[in-house]
N, C-alpha and C positions, 0 to 999 in steps of 0.2 A: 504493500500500500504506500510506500514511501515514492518519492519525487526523486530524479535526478536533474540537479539544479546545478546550470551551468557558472564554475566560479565557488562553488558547494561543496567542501568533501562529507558525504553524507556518514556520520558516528554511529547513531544508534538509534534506535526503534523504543517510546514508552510507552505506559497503557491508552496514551490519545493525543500522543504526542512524538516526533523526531526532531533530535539533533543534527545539524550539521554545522559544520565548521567553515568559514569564508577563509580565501584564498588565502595567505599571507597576514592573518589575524590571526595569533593565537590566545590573543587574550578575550576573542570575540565568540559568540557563537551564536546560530540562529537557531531561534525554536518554536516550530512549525507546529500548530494546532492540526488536528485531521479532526474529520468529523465520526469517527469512530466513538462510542461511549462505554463506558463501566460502570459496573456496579456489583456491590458484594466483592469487591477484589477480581470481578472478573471482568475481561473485554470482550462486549457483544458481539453477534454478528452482524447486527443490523446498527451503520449509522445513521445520524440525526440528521437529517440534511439543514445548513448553512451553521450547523452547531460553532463549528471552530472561528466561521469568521464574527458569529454576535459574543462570544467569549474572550473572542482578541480583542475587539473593540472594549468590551466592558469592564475588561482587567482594565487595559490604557485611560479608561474613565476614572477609574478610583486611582492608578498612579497618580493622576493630575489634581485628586482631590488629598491629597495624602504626600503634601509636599515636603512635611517634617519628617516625613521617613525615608531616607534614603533606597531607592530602588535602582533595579538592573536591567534596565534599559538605558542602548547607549550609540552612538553616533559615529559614522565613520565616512566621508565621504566618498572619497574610493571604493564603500559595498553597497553594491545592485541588488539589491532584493526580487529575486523574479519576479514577475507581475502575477504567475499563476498562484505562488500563494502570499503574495503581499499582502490581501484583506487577514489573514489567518497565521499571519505568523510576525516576531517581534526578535528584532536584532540584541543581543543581550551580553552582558559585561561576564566573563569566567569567574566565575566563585567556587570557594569551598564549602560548599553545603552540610548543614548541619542534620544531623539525622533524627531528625525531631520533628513531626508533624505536629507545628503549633494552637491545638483546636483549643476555642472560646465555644464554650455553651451559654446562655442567656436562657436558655426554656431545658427540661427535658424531655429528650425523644432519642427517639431510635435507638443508635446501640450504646446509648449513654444512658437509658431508661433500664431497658436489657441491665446493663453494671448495675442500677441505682437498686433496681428489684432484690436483684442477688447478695449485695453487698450494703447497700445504704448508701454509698459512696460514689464518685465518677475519679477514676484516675489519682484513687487515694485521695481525694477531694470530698470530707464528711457532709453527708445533705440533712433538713430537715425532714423527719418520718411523713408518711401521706403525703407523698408528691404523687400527681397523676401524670397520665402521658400527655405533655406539652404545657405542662403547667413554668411558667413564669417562674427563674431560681430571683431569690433576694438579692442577688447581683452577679454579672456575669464570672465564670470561674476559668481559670485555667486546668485543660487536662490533655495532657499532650500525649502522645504516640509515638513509637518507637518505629520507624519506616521500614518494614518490612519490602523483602526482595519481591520483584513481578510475580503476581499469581497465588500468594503469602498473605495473610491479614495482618495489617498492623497492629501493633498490641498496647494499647493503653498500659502507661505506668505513672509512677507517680513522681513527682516533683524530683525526689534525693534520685532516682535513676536519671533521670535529665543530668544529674549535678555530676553523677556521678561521668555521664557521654561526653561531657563538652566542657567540663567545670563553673563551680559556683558561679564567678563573672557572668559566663555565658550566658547560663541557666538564668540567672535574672535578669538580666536584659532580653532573653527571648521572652520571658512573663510580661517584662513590662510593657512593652513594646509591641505584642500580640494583644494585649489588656487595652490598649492604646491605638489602634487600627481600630478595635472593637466597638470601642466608643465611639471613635469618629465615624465608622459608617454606621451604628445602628443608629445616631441623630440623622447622617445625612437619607436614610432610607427610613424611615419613621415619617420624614417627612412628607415622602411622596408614597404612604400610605399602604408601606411595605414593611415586616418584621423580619429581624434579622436574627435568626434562631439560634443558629451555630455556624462556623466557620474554620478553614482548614488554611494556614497560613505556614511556611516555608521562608528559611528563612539558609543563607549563609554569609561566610566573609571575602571584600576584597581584600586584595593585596595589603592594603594598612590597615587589616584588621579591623574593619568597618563591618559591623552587620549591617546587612542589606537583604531589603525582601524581595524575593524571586520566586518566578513560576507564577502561574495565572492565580490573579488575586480577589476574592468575593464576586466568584462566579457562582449561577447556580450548581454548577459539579462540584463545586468546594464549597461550599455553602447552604445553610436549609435558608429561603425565602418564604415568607407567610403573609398570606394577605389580610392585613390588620381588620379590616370593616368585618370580614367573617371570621375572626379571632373574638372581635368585642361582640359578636352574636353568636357566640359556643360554637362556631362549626370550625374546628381546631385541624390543623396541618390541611388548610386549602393553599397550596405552594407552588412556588414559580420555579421548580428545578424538577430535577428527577425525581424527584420521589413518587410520581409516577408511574415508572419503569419500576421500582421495589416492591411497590403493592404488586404491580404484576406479577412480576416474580416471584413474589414469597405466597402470591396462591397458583403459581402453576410450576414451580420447581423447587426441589427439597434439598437444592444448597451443593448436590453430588455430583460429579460430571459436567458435563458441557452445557449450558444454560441453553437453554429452547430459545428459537428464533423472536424474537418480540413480532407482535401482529403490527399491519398498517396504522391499525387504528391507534396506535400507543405511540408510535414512532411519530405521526404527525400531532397529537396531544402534546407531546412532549417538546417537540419543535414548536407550535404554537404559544406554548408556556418560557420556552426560553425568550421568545420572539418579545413575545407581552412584554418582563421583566426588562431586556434589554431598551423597549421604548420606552417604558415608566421611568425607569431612575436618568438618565441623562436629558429625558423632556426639560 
């Protein structure tokens, strides 16, 4: 599924996503959206169509809102970005990536509801008893993820494990600083009458040890979106991401094997739903 792009040395294949390297840059790289999607840690066989390019747009939306945070995207004027995936892909600075998937919860759900049942807790994160699903936390938490290899579930751990991957320093400047994106988007999306539930943020260093956030950013794929007006009328996770594609899933495959084809009808649900979202927040 990948592209050979002239000027391009093509790297590597993610779950919805390639690297390639431009010509004589090596401190550069490009990273090209496909409209393939996941879920469950798995890659569909059915993509979204124009997925990648309203997710490339949307991430570049929030860099620009989100100016106190140093991000990696970066300029070269000597690299041609092909025209075929110019909508869907972003020219980006070399870092070293922290192996931490920086999730913020605001509400409980999904596999953070799954922990809370179990344990009381999200990512060693102690909760009040009688939470339901989607119920609103007393303020947003940090509970981050250990990045599992392609195909792998990432495995919630708790804060001293982060300290323990990157050390202390790290470790809190990823909190605080993921604590802090949080904020500023759940105002700027609150506004225009969207909840911002949970979120999946990535984070590494440049060269002068700068943390910098990288990789697509409060997308619905990294993100749960909720539409507030049926949130304040009890009809709870009506959302503008996939979650969609999971209900599907989780009443017509039991987690083993190769996940079933997603039907028409889900695939363009799901495309109409990103579509929505991506005209609502930057109107």
């Amino acid at each position: 599924m990948t592209a050979d792009l002239p000027g391009f040395t093509f790297l590597t294949a993610g779950k919805v996503r390639d690297l390639y390297a431009p010509e004589g840059h090596d401190d550069l790289l490009l990273l090209v959206a496909d409209d393939r999607v996941s879920a469950f840690d798995q890659v569909l066989s059915r993509p979204i169509p124009g997925r990648a390019a309203l997710l490339t747009r949307l991430t570049r939306w929030w860099f620009d809102r989100l100016p106190e945070v140093p991000n990696h995207l970066a300029d070269a004027d000597d690299v041609v970005v092909p025209a075929e995936v110019a909508d869907r892909s972003m020219l980006v600075e070399r870092l070293s990536m922290h192996p931490v998937e920086c999730v913020v919860r605001a509400y409980v759900t999904g596999s953070g509801y799954a922990e809370y049942r179990r344990t009381g807790s999200i990512s060693g994160v102690p909760l009040p008893e009688g939470l339901q699903d989607g119920d609103r936390l007393p303020e947003p938490i940090f509970t981050p993820a250990y990045k599992a290899e392609q195909g792998e579930h990432d495995e919630n751990i708790p804060f001293e494990k982060v300290v323990d991957l990157v050390g202390a320093e790290t470790a809190e400047a990823l909190r605080a600083t993921s604590l802090a994106v949080f904020a500023r988007a759940t105002a700027l999306a609150e506004a225009k009458g969207v909840l911002l539930a949970d979120t999946k943020l990535e984070f590494g260093d440049d060269e002068q040890g700068r943390l910098v956030l990288a990789d697509e950013v409060l997308t619905p794929d990294s993100s749960r979106y909720w539409d507030a007006a049926a949130y304040a009328e009890g009809r709870r996770g009506v959302s503008f991401d996939k979650q969609i594609i999971r209900d599907w899933l989780a009443a017509h495959w039991d987690g083993h094997g190769t996940p079933p084809d997603l039907p028409d009808e889900i695939v363009q649900r799901t495309a109409d739903r990103y579509r929505e979202l991506v005209d609502l927040l930057p109107a």
